[in-house]
CHARMM-style PDB file with segment names, atoms N, HN, CA, C and O in Angstrom:
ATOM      1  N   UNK     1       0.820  -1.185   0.000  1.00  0.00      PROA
ATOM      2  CA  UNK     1       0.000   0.000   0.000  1.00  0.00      PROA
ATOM      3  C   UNK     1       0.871   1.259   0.000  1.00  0.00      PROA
ATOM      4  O   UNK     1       0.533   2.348  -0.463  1.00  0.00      PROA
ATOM      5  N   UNK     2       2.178   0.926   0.651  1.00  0.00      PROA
ATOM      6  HN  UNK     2       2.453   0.041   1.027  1.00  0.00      PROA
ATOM      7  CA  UNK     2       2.635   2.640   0.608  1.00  0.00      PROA
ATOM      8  C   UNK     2       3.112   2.421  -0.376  1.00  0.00      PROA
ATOM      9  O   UNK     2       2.755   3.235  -1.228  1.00  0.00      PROA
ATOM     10  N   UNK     3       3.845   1.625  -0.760  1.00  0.00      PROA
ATOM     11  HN  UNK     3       4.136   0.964  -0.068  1.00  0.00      PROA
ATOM     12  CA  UNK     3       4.823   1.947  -2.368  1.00  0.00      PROA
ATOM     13  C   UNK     3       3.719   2.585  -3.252  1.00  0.00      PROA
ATOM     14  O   UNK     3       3.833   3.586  -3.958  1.00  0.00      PROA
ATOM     15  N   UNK     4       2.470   1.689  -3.042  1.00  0.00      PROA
ATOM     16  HN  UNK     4       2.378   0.876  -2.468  1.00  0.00      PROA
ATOM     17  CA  UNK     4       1.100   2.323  -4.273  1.00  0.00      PROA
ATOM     18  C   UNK     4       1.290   3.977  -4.118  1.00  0.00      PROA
ATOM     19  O   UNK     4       1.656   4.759  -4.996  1.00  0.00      PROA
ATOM     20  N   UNK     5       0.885   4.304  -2.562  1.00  0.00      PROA
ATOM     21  HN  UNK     5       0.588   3.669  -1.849  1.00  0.00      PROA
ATOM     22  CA  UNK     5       0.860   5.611  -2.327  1.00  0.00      PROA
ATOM     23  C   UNK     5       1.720   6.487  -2.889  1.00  0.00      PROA
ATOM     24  O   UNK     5       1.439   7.328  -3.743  1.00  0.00      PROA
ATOM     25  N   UNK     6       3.268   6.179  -2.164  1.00  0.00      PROA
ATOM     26  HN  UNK     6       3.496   5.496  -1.470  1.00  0.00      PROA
ATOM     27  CA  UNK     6       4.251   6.900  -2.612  1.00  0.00      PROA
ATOM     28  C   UNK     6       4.124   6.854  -4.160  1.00  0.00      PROA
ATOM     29  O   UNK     6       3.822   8.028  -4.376  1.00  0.00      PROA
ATOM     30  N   UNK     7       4.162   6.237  -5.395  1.00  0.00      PROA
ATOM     31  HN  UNK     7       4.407   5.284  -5.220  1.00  0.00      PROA
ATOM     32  CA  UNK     7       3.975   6.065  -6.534  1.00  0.00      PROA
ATOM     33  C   UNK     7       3.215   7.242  -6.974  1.00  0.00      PROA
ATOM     34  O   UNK     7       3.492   8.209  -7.683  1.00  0.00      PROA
ATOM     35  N   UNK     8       1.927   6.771  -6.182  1.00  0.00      PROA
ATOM     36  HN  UNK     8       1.702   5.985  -5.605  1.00  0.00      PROA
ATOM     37  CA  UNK     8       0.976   8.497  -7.056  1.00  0.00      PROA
ATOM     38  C   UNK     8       1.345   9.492  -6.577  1.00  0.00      PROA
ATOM     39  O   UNK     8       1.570  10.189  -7.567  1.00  0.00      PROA
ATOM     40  N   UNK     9       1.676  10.330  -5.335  1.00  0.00      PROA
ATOM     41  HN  UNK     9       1.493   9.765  -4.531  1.00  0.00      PROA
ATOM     42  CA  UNK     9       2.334  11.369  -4.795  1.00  0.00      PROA
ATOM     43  C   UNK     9       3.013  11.191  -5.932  1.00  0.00      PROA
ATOM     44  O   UNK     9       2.441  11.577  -6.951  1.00  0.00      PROA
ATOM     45  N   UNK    10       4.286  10.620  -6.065  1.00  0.00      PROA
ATOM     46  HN  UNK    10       4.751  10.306  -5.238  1.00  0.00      PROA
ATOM     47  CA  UNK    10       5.615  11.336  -6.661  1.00  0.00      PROA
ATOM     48  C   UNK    10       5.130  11.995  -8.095  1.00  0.00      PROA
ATOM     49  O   UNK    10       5.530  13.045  -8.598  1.00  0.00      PROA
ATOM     50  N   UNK    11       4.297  11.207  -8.525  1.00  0.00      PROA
ATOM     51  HN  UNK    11       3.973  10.354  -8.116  1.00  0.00      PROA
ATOM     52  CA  UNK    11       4.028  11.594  -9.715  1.00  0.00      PROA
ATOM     53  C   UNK    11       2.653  12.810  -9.888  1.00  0.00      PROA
ATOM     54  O   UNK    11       1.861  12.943 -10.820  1.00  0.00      PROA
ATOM     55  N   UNK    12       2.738  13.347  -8.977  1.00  0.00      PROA
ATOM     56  HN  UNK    12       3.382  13.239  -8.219  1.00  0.00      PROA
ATOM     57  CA  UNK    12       2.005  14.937  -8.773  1.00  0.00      PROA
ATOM     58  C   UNK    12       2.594  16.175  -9.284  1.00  0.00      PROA
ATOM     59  O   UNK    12       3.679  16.682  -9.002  1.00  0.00      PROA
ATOM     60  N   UNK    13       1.779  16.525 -10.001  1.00  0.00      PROA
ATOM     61  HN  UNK    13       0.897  16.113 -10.231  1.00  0.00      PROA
ATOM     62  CA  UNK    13       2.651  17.995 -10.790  1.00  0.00      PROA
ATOM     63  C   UNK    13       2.923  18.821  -9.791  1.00  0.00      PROA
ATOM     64  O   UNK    13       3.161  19.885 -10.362  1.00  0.00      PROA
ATOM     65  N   UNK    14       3.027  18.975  -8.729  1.00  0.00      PROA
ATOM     66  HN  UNK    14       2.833  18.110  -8.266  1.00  0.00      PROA
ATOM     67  CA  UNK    14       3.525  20.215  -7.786  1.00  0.00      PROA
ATOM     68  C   UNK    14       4.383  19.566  -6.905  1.00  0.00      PROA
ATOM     69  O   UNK    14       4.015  18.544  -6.326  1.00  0.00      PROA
ATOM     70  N   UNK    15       5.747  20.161  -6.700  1.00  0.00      PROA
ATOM     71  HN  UNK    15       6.046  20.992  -7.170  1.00  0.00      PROA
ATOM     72  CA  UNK    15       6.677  19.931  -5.924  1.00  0.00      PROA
ATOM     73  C   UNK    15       5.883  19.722  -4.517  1.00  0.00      PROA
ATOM     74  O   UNK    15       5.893  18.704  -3.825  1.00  0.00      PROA
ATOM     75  N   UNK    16       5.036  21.219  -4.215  1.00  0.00      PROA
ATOM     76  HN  UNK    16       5.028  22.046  -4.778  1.00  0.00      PROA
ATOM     77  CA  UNK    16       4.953  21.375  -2.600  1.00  0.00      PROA
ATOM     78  C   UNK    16       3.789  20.003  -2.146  1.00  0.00      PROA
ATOM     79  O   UNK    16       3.593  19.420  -1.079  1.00  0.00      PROA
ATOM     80  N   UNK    17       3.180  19.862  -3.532  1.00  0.00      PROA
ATOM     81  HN  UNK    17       3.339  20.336  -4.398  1.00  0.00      PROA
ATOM     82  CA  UNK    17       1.736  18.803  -3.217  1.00  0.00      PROA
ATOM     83  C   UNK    17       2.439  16.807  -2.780  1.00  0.00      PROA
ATOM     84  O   UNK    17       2.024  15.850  -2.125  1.00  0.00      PROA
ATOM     85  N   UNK    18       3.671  17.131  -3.648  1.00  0.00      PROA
ATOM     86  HN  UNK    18       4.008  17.908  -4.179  1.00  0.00      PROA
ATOM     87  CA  UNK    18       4.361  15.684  -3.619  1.00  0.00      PROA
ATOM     88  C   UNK    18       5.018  15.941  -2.156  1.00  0.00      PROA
ATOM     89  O   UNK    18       4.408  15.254  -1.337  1.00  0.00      PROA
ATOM     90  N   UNK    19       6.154  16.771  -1.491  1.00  0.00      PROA
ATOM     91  HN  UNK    19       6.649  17.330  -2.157  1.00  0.00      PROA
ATOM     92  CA  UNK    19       6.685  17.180  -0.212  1.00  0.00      PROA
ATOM     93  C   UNK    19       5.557  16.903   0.743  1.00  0.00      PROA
ATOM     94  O   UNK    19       5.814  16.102   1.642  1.00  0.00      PROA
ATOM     95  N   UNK    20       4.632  17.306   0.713  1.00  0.00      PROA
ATOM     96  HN  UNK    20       4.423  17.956  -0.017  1.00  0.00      PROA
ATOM     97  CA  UNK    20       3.330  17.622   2.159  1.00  0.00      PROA
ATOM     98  C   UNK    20       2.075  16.368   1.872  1.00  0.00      PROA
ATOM     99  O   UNK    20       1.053  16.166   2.529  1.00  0.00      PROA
ATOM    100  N   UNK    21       2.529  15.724   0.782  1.00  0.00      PROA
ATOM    101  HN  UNK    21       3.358  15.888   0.248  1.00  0.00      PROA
ATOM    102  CA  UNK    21       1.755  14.561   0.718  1.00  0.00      PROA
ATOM    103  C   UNK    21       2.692  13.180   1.174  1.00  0.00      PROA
ATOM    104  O   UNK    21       2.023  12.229   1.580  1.00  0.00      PROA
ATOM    105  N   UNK    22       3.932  13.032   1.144  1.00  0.00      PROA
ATOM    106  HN  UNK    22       4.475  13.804   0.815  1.00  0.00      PROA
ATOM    107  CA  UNK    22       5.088  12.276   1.533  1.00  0.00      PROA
ATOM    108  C   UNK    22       5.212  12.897   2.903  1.00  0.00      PROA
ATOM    109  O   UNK    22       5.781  12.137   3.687  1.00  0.00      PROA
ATOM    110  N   UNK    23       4.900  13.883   3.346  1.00  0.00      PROA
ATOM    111  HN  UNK    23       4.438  14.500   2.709  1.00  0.00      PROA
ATOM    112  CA  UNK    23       4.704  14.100   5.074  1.00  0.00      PROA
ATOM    113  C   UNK    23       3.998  13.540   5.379  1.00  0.00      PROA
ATOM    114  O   UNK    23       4.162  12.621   6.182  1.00  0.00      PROA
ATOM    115  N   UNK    24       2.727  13.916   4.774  1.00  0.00      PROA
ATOM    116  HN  UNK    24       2.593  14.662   4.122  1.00  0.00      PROA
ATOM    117  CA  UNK    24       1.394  13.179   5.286  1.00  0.00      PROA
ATOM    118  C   UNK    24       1.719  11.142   5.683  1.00  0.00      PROA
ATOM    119  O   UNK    24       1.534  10.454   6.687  1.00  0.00      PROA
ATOM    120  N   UNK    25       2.170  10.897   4.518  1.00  0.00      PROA
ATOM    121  HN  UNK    25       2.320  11.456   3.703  1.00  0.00      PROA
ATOM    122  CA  UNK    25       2.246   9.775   4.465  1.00  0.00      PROA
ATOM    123  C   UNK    25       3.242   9.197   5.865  1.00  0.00      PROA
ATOM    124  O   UNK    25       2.890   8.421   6.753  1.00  0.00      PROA
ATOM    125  N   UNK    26       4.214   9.697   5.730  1.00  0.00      PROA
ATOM    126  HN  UNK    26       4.500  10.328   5.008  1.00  0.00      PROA
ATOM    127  CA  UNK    26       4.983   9.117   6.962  1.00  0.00      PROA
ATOM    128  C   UNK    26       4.610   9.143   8.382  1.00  0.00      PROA
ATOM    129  O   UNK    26       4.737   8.149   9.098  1.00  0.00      PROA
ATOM    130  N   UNK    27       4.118  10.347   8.830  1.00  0.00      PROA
ATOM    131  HN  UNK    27       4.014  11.154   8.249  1.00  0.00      PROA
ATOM    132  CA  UNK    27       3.001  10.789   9.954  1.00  0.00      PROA
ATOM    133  C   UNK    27       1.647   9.488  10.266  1.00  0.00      PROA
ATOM    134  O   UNK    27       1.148   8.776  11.138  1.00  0.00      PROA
ATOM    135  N   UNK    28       1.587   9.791   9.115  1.00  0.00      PROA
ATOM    136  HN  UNK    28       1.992  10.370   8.407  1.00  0.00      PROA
ATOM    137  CA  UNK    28       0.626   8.797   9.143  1.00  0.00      PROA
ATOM    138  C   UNK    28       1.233   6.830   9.432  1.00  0.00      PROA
ATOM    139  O   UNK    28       1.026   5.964  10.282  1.00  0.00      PROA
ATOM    140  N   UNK    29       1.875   6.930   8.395  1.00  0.00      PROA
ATOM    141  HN  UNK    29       2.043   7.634   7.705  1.00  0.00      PROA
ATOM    142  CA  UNK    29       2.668   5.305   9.079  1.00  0.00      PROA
ATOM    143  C   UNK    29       3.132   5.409  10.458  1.00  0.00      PROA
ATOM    144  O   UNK    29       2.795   4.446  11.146  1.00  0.00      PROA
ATOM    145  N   UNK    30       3.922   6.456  11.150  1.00  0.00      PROA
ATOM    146  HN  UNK    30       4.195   7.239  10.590  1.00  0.00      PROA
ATOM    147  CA  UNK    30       4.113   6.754  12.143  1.00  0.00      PROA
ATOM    148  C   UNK    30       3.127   6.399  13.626  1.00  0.00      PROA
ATOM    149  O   UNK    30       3.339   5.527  14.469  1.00  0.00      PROA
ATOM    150  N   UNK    31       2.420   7.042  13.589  1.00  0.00      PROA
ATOM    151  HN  UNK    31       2.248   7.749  12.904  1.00  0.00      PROA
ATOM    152  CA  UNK    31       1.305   7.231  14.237  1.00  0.00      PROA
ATOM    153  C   UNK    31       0.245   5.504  14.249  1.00  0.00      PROA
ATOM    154  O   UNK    31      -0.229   4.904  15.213  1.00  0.00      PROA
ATOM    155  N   UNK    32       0.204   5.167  12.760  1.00  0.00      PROA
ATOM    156  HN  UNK    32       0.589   5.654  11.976  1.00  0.00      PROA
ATOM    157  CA  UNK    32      -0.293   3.854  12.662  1.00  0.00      PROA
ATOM    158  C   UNK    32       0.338   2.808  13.375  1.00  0.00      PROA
ATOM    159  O   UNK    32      -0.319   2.049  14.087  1.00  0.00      PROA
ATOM    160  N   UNK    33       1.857   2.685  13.204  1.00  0.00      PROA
ATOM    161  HN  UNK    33       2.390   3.301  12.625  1.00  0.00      PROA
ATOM    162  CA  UNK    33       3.070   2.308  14.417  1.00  0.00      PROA
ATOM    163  C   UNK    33       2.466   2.277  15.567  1.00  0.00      PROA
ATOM    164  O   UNK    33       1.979   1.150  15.663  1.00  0.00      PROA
ATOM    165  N   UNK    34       2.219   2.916  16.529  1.00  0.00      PROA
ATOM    166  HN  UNK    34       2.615   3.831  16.451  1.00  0.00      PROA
ATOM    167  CA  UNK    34       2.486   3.631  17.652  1.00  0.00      PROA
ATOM    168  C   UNK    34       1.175   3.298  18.511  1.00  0.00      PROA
ATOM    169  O   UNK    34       1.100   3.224  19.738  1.00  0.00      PROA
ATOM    170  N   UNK    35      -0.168   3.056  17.254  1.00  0.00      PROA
ATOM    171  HN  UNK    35      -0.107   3.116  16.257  1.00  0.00      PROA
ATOM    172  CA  UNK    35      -1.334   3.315  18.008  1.00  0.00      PROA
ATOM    173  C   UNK    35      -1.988   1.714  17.724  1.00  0.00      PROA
ATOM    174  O   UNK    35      -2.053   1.102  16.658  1.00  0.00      PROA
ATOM    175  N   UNK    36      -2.375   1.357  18.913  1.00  0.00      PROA
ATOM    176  HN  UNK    36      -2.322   1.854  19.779  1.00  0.00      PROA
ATOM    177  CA  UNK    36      -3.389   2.234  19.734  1.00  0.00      PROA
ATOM    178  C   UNK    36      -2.668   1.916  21.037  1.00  0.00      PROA
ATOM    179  O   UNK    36      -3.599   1.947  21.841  1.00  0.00      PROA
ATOM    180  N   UNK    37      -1.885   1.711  21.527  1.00  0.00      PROA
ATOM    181  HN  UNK    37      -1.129   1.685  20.873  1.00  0.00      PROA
ATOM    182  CA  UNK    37      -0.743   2.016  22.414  1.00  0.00      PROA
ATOM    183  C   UNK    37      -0.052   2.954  22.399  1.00  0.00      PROA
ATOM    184  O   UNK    37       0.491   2.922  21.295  1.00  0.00      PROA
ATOM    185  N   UNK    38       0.350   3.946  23.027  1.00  0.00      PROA
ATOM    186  HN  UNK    38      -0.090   3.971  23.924  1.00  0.00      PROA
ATOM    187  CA  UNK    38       1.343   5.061  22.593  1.00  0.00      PROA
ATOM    188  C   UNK    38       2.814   4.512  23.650  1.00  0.00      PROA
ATOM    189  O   UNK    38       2.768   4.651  24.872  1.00  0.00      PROA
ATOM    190  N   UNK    39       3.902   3.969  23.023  1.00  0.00      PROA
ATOM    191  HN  UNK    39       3.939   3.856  22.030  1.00  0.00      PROA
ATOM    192  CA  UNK    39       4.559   3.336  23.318  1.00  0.00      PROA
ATOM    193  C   UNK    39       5.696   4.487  24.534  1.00  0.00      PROA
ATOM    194  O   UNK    39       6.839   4.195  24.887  1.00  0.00      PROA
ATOM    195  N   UNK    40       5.140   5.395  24.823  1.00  0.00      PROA
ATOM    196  HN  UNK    40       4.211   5.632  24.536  1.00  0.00      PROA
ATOM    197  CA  UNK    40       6.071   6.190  25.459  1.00  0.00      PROA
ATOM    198  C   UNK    40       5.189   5.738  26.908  1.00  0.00      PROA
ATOM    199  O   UNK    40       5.568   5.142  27.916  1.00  0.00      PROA
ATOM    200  N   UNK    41       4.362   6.090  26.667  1.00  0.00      PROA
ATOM    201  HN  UNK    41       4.054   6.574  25.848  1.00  0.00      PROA
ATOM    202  CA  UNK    41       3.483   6.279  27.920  1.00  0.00      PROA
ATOM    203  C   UNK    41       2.707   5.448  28.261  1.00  0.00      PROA
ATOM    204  O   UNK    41       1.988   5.686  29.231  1.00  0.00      PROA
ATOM    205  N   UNK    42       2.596   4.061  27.484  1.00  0.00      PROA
ATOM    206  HN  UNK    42       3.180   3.868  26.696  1.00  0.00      PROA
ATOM    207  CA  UNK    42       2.050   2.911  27.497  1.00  0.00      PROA
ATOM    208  C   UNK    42       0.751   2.609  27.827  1.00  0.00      PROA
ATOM    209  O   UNK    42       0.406   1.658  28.530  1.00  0.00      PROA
ATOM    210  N   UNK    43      -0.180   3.667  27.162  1.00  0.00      PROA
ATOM    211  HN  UNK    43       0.101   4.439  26.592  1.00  0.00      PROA
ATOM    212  CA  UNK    43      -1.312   4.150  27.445  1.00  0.00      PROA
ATOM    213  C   UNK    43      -1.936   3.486  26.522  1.00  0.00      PROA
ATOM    214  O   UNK    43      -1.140   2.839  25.841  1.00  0.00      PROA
ATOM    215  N   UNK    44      -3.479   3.319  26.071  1.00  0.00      PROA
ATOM    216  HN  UNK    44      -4.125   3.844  26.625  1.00  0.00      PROA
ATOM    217  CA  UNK    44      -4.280   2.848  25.025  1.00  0.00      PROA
ATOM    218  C   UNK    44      -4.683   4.521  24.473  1.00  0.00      PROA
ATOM    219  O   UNK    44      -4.651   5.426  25.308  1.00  0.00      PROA
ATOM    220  N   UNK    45      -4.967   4.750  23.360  1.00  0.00      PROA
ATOM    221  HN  UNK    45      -4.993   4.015  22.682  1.00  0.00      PROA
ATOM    222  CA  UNK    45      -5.950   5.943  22.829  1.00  0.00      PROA
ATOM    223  C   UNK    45      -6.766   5.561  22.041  1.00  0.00      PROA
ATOM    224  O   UNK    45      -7.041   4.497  21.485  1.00  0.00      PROA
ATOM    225  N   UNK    46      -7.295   7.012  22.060  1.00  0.00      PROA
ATOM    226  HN  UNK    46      -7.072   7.876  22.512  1.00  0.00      PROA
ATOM    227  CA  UNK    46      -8.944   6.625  21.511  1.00  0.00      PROA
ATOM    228  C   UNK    46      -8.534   6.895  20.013  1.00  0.00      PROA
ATOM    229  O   UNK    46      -7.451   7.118  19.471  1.00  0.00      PROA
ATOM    230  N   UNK    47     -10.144   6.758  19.450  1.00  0.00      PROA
ATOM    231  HN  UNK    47     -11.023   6.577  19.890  1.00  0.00      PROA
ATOM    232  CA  UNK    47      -9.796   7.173  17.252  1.00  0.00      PROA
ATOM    233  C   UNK    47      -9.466   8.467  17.577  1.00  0.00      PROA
ATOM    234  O   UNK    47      -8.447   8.994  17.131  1.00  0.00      PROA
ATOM    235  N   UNK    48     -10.430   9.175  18.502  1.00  0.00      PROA
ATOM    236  HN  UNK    48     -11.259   8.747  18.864  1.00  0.00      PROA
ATOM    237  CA  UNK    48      -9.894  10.463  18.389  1.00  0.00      PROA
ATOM    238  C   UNK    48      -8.800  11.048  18.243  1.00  0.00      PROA
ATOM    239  O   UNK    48      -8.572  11.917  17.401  1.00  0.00      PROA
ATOM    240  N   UNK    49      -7.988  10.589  19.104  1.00  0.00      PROA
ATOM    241  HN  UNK    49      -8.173   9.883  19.787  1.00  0.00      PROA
ATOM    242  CA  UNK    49      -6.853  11.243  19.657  1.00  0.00      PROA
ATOM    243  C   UNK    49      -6.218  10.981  18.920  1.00  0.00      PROA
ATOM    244  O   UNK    49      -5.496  11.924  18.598  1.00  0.00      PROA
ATOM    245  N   UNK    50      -5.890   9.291  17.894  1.00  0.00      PROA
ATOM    246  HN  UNK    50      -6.476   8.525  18.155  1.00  0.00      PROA
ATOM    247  CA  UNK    50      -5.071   9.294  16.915  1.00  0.00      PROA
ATOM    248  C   UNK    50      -5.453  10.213  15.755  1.00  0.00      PROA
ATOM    249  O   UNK    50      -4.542  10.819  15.191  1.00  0.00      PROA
ATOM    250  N   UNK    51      -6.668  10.368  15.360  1.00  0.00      PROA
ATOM    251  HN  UNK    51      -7.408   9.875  15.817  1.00  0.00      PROA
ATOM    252  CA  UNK    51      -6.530  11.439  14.079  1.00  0.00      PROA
ATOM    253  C   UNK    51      -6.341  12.605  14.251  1.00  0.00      PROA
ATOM    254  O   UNK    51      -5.869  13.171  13.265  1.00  0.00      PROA
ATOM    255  N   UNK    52      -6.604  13.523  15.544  1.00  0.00      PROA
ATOM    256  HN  UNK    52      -6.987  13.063  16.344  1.00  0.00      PROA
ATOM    257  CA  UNK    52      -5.651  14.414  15.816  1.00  0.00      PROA
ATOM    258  C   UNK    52      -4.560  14.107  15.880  1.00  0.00      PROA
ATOM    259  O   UNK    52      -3.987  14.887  15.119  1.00  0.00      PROA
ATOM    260  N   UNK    53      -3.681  13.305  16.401  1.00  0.00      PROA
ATOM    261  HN  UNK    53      -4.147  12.672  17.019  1.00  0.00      PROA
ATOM    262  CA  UNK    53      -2.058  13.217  16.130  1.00  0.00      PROA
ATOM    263  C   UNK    53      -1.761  13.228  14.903  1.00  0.00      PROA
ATOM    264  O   UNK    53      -0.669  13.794  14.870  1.00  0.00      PROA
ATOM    265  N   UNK    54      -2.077  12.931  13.778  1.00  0.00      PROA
ATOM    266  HN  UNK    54      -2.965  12.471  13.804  1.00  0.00      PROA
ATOM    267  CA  UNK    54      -2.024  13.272  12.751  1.00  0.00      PROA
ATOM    268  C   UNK    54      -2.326  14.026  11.951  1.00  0.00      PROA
ATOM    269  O   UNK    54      -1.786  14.158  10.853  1.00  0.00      PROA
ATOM    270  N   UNK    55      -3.586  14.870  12.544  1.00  0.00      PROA
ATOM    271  HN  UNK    55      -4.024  14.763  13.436  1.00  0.00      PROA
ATOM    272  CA  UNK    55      -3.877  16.471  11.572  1.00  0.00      PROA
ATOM    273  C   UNK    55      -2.420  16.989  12.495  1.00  0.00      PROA
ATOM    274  O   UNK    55      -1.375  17.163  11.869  1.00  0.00      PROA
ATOM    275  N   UNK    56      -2.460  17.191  13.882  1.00  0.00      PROA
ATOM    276  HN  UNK    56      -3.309  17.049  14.391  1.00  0.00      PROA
ATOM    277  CA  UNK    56      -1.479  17.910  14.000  1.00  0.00      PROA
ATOM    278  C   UNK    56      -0.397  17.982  13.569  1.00  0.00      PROA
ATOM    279  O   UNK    56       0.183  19.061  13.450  1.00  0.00      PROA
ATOM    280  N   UNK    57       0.099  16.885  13.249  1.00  0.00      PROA
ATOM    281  HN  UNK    57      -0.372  16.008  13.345  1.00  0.00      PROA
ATOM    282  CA  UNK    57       1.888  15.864  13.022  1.00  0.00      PROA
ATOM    283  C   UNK    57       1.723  17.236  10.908  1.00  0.00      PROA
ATOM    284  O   UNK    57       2.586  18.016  10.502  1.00  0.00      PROA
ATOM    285  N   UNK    58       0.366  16.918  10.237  1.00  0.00      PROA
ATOM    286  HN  UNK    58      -0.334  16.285  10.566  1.00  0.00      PROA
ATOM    287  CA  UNK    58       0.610  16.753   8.907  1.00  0.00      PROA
ATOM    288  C   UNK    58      -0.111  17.931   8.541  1.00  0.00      PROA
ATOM    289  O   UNK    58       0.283  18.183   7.402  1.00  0.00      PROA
ATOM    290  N   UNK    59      -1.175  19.022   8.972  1.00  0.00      PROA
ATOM    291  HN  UNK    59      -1.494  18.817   9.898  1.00  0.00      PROA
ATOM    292  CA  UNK    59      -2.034  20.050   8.261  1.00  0.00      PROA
ATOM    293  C   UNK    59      -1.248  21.130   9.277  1.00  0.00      PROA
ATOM    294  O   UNK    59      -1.037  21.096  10.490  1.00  0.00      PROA
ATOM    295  N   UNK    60      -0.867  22.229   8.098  1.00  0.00      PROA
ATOM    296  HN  UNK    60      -1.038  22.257   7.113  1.00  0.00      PROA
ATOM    297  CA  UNK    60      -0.283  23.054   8.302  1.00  0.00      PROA
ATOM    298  C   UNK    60      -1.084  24.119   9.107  1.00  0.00      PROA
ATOM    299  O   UNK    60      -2.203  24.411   8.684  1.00  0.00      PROA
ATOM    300  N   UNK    61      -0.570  24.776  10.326  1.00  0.00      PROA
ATOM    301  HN  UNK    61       0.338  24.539  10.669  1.00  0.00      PROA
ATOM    302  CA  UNK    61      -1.814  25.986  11.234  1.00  0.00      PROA
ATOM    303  C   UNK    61      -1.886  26.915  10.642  1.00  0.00      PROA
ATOM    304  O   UNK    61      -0.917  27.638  10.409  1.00  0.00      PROA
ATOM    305  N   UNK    62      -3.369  27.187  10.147  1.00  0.00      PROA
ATOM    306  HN  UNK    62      -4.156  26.600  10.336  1.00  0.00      PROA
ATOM    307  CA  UNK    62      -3.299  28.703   9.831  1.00  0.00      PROA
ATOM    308  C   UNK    62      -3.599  29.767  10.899  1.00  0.00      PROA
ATOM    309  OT1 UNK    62      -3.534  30.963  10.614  1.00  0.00      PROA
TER     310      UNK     62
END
């Protein structure tokens, strides 16, 4: 699935759309890693909390 992913990203006509979509992506494997245990604190989390860790980790603040 990520090679698929990475594949269409790269091949996106905009530099910044391929960069912040290859963020997205790693954040996201990251986080998929991690959950639903958060291995620091050896806690369980909720859906919530993981898809905020990831808007935060990947959508830029305006």
């Amino acid at each position: 699935m990520q090679r698929s992913l990475k594949r269409e990203i790269n091949q996106s006509t905009s530099e910044d759309i391929e960069k912040h979509s290859l963020s997205l992506l790693t954040s996201l494997v990251t986080n998929l890693s991690n959950w639903p245990v958060d291995q620091k604190s050896d806690k369980t989390t909720d859906l919530s909390s993981f898809i905020n860790d990831i808007l935060e980790d990947c959508v830029p603040k305006i």
